[in-house]
C-alpha positions as CSV (number, residue, x, y, z in Angstrom):
1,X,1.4,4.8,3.0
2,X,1.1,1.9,1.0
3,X,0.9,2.1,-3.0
4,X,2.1,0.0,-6.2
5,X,6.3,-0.3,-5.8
6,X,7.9,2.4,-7.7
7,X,11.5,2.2,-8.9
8,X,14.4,4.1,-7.3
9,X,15.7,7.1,-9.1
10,X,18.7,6.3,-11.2
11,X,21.1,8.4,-8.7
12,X,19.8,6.5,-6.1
13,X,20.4,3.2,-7.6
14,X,23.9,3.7,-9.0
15,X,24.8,4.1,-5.5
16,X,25.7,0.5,-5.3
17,X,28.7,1.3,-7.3
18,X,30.0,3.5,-4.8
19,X,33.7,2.3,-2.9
20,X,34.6,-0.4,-5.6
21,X,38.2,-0.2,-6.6
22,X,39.7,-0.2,-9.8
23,X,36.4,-0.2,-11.8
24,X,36.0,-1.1,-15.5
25,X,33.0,-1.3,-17.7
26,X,32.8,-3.1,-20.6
27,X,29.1,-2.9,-21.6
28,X,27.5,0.9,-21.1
29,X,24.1,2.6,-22.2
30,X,23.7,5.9,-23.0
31,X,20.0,7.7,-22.8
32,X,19.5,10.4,-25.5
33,X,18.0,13.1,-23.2
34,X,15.7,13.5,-26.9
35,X,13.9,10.4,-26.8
36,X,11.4,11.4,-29.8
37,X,12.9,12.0,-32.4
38,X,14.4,9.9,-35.5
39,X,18.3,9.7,-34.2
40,X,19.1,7.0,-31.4
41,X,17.3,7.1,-28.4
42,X,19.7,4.7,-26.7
43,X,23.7,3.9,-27.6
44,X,25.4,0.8,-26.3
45,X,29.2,0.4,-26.0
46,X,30.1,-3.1,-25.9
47,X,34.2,-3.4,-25.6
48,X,36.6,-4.8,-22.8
49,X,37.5,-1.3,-22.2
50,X,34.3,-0.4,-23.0
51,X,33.8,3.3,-20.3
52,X,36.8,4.7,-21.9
53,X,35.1,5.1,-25.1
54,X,32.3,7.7,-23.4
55,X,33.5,11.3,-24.2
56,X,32.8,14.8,-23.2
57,X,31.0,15.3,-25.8
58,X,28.7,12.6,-25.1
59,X,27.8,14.0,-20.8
60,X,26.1,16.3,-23.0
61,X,23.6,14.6,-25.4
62,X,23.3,11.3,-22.9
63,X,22.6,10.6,-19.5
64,X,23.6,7.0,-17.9
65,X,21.4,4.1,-18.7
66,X,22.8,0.7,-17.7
67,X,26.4,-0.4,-17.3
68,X,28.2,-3.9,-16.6
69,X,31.6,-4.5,-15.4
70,X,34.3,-5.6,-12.7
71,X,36.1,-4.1,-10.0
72,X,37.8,-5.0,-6.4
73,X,34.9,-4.4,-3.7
74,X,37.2,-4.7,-0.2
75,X,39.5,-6.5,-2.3
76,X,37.3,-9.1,-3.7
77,X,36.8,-9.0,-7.2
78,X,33.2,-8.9,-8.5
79,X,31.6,-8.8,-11.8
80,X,28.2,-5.9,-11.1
81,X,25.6,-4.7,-13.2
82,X,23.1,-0.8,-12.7
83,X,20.1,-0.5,-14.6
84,X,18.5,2.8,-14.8
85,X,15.1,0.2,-14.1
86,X,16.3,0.3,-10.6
87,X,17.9,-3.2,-11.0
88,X,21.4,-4.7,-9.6
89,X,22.6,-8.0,-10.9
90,X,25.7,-9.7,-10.6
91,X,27.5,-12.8,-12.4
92,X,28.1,-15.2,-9.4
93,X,26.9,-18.6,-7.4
94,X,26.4,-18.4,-4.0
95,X,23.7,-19.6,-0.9
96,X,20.5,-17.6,0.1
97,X,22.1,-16.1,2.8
98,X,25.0,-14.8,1.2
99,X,22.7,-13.5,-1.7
100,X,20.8,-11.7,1.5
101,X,24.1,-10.4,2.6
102,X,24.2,-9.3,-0.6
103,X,21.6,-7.3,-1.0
104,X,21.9,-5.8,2.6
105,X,25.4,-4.8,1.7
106,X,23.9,-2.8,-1.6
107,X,20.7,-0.8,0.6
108,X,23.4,0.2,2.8
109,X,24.7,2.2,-0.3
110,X,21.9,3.0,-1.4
111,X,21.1,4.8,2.3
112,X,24.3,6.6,2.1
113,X,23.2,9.4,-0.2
114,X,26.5,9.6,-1.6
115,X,26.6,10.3,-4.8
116,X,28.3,7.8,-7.1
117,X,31.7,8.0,-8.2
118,X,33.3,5.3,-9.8
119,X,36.6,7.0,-10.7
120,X,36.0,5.6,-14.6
121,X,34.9,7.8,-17.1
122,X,31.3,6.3,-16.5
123,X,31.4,9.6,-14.2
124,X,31.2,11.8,-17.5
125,X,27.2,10.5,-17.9
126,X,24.6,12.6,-15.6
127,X,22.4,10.7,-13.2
128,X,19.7,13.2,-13.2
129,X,18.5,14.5,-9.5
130,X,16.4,13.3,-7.2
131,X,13.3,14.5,-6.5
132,X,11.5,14.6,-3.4
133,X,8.8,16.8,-4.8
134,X,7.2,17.4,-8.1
135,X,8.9,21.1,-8.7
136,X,6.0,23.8,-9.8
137,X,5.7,24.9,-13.3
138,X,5.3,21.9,-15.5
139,X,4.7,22.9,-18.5
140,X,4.1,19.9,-20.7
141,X,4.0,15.7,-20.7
142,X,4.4,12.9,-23.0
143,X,3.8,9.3,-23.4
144,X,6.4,6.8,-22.9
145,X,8.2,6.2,-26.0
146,X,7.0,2.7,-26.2
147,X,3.3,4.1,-26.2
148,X,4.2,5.8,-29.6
149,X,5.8,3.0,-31.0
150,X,3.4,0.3,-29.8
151,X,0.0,2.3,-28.6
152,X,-2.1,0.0,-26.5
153,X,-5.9,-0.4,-27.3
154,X,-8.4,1.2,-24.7
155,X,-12.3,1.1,-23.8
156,X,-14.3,3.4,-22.4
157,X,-18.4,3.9,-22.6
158,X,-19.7,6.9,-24.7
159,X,-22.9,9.4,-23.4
160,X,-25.0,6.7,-24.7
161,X,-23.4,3.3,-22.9
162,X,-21.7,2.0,-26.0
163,X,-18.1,0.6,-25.3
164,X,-15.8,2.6,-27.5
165,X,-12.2,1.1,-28.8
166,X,-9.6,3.8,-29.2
167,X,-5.5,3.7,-29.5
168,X,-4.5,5.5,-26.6
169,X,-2.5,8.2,-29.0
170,X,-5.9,9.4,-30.3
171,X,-6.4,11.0,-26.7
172,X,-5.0,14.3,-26.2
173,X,-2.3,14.6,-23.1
174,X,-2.2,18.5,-21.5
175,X,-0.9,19.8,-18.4
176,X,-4.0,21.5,-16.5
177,X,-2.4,22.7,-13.5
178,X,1.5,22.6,-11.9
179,X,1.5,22.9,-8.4
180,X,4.7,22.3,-6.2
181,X,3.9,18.8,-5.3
182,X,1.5,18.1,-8.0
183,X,0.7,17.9,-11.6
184,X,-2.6,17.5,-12.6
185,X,-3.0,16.9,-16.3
186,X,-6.2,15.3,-18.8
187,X,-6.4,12.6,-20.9
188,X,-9.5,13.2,-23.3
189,X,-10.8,13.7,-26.4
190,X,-14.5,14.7,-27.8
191,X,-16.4,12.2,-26.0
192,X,-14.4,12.2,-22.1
193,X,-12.2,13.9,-20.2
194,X,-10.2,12.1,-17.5
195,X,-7.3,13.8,-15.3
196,X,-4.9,12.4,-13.2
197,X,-2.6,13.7,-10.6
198,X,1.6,13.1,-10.4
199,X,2.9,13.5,-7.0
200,X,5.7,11.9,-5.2
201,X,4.1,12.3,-1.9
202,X,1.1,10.0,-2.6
203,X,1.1,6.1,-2.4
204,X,0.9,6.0,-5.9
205,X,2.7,8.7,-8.2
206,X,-0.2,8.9,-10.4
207,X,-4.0,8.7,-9.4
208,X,-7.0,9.9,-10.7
209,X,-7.7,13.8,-9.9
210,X,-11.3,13.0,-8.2
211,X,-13.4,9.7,-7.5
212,X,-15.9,11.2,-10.6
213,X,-13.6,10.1,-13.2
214,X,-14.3,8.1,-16.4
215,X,-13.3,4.9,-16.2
216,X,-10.8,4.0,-19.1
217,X,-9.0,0.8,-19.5
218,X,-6.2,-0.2,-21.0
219,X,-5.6,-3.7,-22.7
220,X,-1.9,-4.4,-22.0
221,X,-0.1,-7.1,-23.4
222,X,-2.9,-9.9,-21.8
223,X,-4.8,-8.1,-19.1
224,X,-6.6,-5.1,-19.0
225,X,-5.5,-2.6,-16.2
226,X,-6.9,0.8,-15.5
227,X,-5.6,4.3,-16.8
228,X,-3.6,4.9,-14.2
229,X,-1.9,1.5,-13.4
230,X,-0.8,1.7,-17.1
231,X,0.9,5.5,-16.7
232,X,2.7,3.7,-13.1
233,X,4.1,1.0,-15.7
234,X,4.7,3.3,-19.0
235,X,5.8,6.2,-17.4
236,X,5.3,9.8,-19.3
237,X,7.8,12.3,-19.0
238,X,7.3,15.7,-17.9
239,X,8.9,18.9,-19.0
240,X,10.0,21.9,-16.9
241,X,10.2,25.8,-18.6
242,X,14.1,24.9,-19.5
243,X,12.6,21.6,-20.8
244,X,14.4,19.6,-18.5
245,X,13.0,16.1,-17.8
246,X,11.2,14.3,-15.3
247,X,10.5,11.1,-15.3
248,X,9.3,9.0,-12.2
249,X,11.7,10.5,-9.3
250,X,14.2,11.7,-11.9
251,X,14.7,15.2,-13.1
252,X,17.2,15.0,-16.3
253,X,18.4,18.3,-16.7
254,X,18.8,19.9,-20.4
255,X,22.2,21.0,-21.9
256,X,23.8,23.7,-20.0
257,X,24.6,26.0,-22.1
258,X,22.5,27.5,-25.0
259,X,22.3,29.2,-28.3
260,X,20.9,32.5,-27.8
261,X,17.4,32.3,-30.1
262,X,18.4,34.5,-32.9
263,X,15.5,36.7,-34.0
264,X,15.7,35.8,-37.9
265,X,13.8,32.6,-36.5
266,X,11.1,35.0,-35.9
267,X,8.8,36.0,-38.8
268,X,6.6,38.8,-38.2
269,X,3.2,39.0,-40.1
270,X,1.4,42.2,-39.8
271,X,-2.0,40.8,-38.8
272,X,-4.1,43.7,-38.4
273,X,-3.6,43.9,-42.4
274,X,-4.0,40.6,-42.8
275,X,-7.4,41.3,-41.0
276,X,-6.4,38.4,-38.4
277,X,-7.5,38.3,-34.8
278,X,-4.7,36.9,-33.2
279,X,-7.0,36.0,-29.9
280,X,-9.0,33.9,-32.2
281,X,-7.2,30.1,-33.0
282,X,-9.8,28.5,-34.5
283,X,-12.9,29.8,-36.8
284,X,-15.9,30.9,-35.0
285,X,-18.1,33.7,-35.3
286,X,-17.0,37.2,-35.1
287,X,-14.7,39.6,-36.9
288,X,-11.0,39.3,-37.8
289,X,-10.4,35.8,-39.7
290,X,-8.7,33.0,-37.3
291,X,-5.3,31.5,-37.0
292,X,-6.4,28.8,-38.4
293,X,-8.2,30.5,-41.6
294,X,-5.0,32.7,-42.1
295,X,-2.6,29.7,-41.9
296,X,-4.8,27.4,-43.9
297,X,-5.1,30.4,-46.9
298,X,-1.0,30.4,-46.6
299,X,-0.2,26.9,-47.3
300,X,-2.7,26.6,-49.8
301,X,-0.9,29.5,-51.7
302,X,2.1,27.8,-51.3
303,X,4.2,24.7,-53.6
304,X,2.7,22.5,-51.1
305,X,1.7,19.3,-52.9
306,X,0.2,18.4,-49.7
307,X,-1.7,20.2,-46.8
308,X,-3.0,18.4,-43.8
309,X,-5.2,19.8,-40.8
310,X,-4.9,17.6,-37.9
311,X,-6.9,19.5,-35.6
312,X,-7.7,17.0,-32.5
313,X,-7.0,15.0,-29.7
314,X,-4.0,13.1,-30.1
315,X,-2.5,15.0,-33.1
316,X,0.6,15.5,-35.3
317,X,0.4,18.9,-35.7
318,X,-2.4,21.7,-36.4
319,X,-1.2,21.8,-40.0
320,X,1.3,19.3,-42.0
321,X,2.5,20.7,-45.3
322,X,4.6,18.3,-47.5
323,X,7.1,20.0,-50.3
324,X,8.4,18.2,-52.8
325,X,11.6,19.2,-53.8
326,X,14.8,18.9,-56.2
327,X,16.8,17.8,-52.6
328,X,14.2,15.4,-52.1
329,X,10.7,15.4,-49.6
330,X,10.3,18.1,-47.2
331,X,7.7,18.3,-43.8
332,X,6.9,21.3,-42.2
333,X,4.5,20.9,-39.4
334,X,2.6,24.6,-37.7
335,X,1.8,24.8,-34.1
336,X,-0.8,27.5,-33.5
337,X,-1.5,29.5,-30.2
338,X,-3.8,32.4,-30.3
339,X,-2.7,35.2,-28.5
340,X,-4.4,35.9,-24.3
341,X,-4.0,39.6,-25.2
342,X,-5.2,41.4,-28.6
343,X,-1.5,43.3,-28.8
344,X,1.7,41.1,-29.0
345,X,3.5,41.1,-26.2
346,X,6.2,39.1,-23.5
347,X,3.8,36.8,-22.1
348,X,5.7,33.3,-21.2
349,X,2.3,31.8,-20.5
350,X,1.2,31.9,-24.3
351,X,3.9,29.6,-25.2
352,X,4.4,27.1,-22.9
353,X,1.6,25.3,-24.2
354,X,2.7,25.3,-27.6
355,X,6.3,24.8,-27.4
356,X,5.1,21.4,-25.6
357,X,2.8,20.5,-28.6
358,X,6.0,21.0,-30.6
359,X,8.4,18.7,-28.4
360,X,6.0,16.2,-28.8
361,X,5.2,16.4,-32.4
362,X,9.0,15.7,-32.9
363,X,7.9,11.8,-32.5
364,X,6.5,11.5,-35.9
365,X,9.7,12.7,-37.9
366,X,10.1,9.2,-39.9
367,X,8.5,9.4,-42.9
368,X,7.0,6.1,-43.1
369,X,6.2,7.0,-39.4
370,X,4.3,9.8,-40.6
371,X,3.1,8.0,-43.6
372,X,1.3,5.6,-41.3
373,X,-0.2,7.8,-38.9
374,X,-1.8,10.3,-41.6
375,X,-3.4,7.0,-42.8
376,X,-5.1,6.3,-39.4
377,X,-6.1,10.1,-38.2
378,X,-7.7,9.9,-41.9
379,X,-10.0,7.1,-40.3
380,X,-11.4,9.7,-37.6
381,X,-14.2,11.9,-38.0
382,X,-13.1,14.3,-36.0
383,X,-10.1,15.2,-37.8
384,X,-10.2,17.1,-41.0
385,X,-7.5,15.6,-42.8
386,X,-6.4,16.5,-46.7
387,X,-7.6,19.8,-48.1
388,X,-4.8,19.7,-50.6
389,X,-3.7,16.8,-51.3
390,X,-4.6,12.8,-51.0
391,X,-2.7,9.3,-49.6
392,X,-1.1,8.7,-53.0
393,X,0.6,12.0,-53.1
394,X,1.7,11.9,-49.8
395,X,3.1,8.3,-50.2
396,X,4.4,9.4,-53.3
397,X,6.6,12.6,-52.0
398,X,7.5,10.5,-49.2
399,X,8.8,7.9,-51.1
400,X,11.4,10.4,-52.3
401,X,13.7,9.6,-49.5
402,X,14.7,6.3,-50.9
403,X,17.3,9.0,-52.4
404,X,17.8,11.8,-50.0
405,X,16.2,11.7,-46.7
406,X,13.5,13.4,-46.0
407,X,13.8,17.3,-43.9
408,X,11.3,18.1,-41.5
409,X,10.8,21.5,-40.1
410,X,8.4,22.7,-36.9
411,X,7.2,26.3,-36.9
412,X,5.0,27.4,-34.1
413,X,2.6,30.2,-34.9
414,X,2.1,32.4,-31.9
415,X,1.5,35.9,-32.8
416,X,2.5,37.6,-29.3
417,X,6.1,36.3,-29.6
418,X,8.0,39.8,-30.8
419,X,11.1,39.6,-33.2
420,X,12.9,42.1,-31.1
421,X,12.7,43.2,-27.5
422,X,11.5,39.6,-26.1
423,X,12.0,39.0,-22.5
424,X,15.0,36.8,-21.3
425,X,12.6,34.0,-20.0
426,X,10.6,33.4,-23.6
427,X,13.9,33.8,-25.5
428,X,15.3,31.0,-23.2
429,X,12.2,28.8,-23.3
430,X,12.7,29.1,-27.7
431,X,15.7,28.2,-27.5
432,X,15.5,25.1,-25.2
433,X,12.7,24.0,-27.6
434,X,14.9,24.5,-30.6
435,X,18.1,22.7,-28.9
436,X,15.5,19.5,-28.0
437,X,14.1,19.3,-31.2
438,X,17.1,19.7,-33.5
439,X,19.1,16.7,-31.0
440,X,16.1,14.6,-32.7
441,X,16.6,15.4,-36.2
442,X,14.4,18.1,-36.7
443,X,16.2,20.7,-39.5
444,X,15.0,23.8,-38.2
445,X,12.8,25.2,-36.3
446,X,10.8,28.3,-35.9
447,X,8.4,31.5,-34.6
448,X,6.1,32.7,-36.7
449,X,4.8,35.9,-34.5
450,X,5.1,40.0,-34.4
């Protein structure tokens, strides 16, 4: 099976720092297992002693990036370098065929599948596991950071044979069906839909679903590349029920213990007298007003100065509601899910999808982030934008955090989520949601439901 090379997973590859003696590291990275949000994404230690600065405390929030350092390997002292980008380097001179020795010497670890142990407190960061399989149940994906921070132009023809330019964020990323062994998920907005497979077991981990796809391209750096060549280079991650992470061949898991989900982070609303049918999400005919409607009619009665609907492919959030405040600016972004069933109820399914949109949404909690981005979805007719509200206010509110920074907040609005009685499995997934999104800055979170 031949496909594009794919990196080892970082377990595998920090199995070249297996039987060194008397290891030291004196420059170490950390990976936030949050990647999103407004705190670091990535620490560096940079000290002679620099390993015994990594904590407890810190195997819990990071896993291992990269490290550098020394040790005795069969009594020989060498300088050696792990990169969680599956490369090895080391700080030495030598002749091609010792630098083939070399490099012989570290696939021989690598082959071992002995897990690394350097006897420094390196040991205290998590490696993630290695998959062999993509596990079933993937329940949501997002970009790469760097897509986020740097989204890459891409063309595509409309119905009519125009070429259309597009940021890639404006396209909406779902999970269509989790499979043990695959995840097939769509890239699309209101003119295409393309979806893409992730498997380990192919010759490429990601392909396109069928041979009928769209073609979309990608305009990377000086070269345009296809869809999925771009996802094999800027990787998404993907997100199990417990919101562990995979990305590539690595499955970082998420913190081991959690907060039970309290139920005063659930707000019930009585919605057959607030004459809401919680199976519709959006307005369309028929009786019972929407979630949409009723949520709309909420922040509208509210301080709000500011009240955005973001409705689309490739959005913040369904709503954005900015407050201005005497503690300074304050962001609330709403998630809404309609309910499968016309009575609430403990149905796991009904979340997933919307817990994802929140993960993802925790991206965008910088203001002048924010700021920027509610400029360019305002440039889109498909999205509805201010109905309270304009740019100057916003930037003004915003603006407030020259003082005190601004809050954000993420509520998702899923009526069949119950305050009380909830099953162990939907209590678990809320609070995994609220553990990720708080580790990215996010002040609170929470359920608007039954």
């Amino acid at each position: 099976m031949i496909g594009r090379p794919r990196p080892l997973s970082n377990s595998s590859i920090n199995r070249v720092l297996n039987d060194l003696d008397a290891a030291e590291f004196f420059h170490v990275g950390m990976r936030k297992r949050h990647k999103l949000g407004q705190f670091e994404s990535y620490r560096t230690i940079t000290d002679p002693s620099g390993d015994r600065a990594i904590q407890e405390t810190d195997g819990r929030l990071y896993d291992r990036g990269h490290c550098f350092g020394k040790a005795l390997d069969n009594g020989n002292a060498i300088t050696i370098g792990v990169s969680s980008a599956s490369k090895v380097w080391s700080n030495t001179s030598d002749q091609i065929p010792e630098l083939l020795n070399w490099c012989n010497r570290l696939a021989a670890k690598i082959a071992t599948n002995r897990a690394a142990v350097t006897g420094s407190r390196l040991d205290l960061l998590a490696l993630g596991e290695e998959l062999t399989q993509v596990p079933a149940g993937v329940i949501a994906m997002t970009w790469s950071a760097r897509v986020y921070y740097d989204p890459p132009p891409v063309f595509y023809r409309d119905a009519a044979g125009n070429v259309v330019e597009l940021s890639l964020l404006d396209f909406a990323l779902e999970i269509v069906d989790s499979q043990e062994g695959t995840a097939t998920f769509a890239i699309s907005n209101a003119d295409l839909s393309w979806r893409g497979r992730f498997s380990l077991g192919d010759a490429d981990l990601f392909s396109s679903a069928s041979d009928e796809e769209p073609e979309i391209i990608v305009h990377r750096a000086n070269e345009d590349i296809t869809l999925q060549e771009y996802l094999t280079e800027e990787m998404p991650s993907f997100f199990c029920p417990d919101l562990s992470a995979i990305e590539g061949t690595t499955r970082f898991p998420a913190p081991p213990a959690l907060q039970v989900f309290s139920d005063d982070l659930v707000e019930t609303v009585d919605w057959g007298a607030a004459a809401v049918d919680i199976r519709r999400e959006k307005p369309r005919a028929g009786a019972g007003r929407s979630l949409f409607e009723w949520l709309r009619e909420r922040l509208l009665a509210s301080d709000a100065g500011v009240v955005f609907c973001d409705d689309g492919a490739g959005e913040v959030a369904d709503f954005i509601a900015i407050h201005e405040t005497v503690a300074g600016s304050r962001v609330k972004m709403f998630h809404c899910k309609a309910s499968s069933e016309p009575q609430a109820g403990n149905r796991v399914d009904d979340l997933y999808d919307v817990c994802g949109q929140a993960v993802k949404s925790s991206v965008w909690i910088r203001a002048e982030h924010l700021l920027a981005r509610l400029r360019h979805r305002t440039t889109l007719p498909s999205v509805t934008g201010y109905v309270r509200g304009d740019d100057d206010t916003t930037a003004r509110i915003l603006a407030l955090q020259a003082r005190q920074q601004t809050q954000f907040e993420i509520y998702i609005v899923q009526p069949s989520v119950m305050k009380e009685g909830r099953h162990a499995n939907i209590s678990n997934l809320l609070a995994a949601t609220r553990d990720y999104l708080l580790q990215g800055g996010i002040e609170s979170f929470g359920v608007i439901g039954s």
